[in-house]
C-alpha positions as CSV (number, residue, x, y, z in Angstrom):
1,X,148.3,79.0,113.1
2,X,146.7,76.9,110.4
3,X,144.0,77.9,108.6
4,X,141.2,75.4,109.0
5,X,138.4,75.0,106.8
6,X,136.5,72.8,108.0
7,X,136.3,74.8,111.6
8,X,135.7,77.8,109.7
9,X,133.0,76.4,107.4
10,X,131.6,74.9,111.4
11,X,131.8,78.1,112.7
12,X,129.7,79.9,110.1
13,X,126.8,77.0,110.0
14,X,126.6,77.3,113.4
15,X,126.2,81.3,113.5
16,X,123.3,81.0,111.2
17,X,121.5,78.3,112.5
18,X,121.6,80.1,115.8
19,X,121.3,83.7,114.4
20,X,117.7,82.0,113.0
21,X,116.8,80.1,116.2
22,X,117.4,83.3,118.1
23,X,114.9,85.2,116.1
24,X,112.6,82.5,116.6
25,X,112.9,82.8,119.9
26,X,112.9,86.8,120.4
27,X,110.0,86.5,118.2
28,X,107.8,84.2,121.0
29,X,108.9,86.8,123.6
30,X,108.2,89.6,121.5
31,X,104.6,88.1,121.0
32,X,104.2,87.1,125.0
33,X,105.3,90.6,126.2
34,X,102.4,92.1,123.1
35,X,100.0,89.9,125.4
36,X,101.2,90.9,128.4
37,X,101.2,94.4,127.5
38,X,97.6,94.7,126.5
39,X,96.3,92.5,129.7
40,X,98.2,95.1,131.7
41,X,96.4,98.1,129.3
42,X,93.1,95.6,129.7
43,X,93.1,95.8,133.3
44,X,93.9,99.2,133.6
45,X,90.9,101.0,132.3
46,X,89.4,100.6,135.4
47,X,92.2,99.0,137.6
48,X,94.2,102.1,137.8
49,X,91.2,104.4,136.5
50,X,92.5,105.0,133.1
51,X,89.6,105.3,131.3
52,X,89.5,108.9,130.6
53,X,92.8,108.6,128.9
54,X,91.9,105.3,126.9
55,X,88.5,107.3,125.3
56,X,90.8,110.7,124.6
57,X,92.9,108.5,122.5
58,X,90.2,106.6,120.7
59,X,88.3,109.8,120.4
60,X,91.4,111.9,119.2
61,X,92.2,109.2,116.4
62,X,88.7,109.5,115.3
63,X,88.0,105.6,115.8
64,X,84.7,106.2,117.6
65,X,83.5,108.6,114.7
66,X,84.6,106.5,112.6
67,X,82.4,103.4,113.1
68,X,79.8,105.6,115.2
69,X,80.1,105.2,118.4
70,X,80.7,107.2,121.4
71,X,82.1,106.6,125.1
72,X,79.8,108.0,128.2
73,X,82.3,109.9,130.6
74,X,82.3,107.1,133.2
75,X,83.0,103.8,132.4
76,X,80.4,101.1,131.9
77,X,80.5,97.6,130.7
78,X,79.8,98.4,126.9
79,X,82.2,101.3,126.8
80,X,84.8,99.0,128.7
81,X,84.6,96.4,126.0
82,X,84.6,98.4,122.9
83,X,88.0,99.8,124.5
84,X,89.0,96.3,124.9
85,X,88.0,95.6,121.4
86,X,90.2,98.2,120.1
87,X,92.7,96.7,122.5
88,X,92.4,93.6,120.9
89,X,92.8,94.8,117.7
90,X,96.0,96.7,118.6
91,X,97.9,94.3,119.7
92,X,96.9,91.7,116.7
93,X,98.4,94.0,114.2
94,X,101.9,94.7,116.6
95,X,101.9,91.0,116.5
96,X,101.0,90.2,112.7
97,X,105.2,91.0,111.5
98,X,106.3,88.6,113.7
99,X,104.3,85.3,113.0
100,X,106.1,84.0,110.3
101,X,109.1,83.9,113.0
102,X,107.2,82.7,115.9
103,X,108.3,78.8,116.7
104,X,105.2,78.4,118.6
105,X,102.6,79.7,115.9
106,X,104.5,77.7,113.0
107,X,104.4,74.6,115.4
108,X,100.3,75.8,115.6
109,X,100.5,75.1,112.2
110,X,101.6,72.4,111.6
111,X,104.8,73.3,109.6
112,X,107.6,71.3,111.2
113,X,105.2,68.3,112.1
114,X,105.7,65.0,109.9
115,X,103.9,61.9,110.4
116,X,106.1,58.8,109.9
117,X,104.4,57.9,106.8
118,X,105.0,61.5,105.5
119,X,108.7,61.4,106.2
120,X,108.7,58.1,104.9
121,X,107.0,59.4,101.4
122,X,109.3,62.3,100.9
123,X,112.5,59.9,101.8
124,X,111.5,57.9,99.0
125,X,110.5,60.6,96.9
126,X,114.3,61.7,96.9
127,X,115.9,58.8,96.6
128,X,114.0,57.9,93.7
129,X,115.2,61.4,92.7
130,X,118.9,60.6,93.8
131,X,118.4,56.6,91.3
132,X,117.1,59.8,88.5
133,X,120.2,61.8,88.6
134,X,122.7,59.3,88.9
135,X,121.5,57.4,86.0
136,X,121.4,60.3,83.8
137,X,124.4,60.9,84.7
138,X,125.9,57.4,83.7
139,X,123.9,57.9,80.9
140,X,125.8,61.3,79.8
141,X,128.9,59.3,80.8
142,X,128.4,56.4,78.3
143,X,127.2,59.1,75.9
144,X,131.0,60.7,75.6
């Protein structure tokens, strides 16, 4: 068999462009199952009566102490959102390695978006940078 570089050279763009669009895409399910996972831990402080076990944890890590608060032994509505709170914050900082990966929070900001008169300004920008090069190079030519 032949060896074929241009296949070959195919073959490896192709397994990095969609080694990098599968991490942006585990990265957006990573983030969606994060949210799903504290909804679920959201809904079960008082949905499956884990409460005791939410304020044992945030009591053992020394959270409460920590910024002063304390938990009353049965649930009410402040003690059920400071645990949400700390929910929150929990699965913000699970999610903060990710972002930079994330297609959906780069398309939030604006990163791949180009207005036409953008595209148009950076096209010319490089071709006036293309006219640049190859006149210094005919330049360096005339030069020898």
């Amino acid at each position: 068999m032949d060896y074929q570089p241009f296949l070959t050279a195919f073959a490896v763009f192709a397994g990095v462009y969609m080694f990098f669009f599968l991490i942006r895409v585990f990265a957006d399910m990573y983030l969606v199952g994060i949210a799903l996972a504290c909804a679920f831990a959201a809904f079960s402080i008082e949905g499956f009566n884990f409460y005791p076990e939410y304020r044992e944890v945030l009591t053992e890590l020394g959270m409460l102490n920590y910024l002063g608060l304390s938990l009353p032994p049965q649930p009410d509505t402040g003690a059920v959102l400071v645990i949400c709170f700390f929910i929150v914050v929990a699965g913000v900082a699970l999610c903060l390695p990710v972002l930079p990966f994330s297609a959906t929070y780069r398309y939030m900001l604006g990163v791949e978006r180009l207005t036409s008169e953008e595209e148009t300004k950076i096209r010319r920008w490089v071709q006036e940078e293309i006219e640049r090069r190859e006149e210094e190079k005919q330049d360096q030519e005339e030069a020898i």
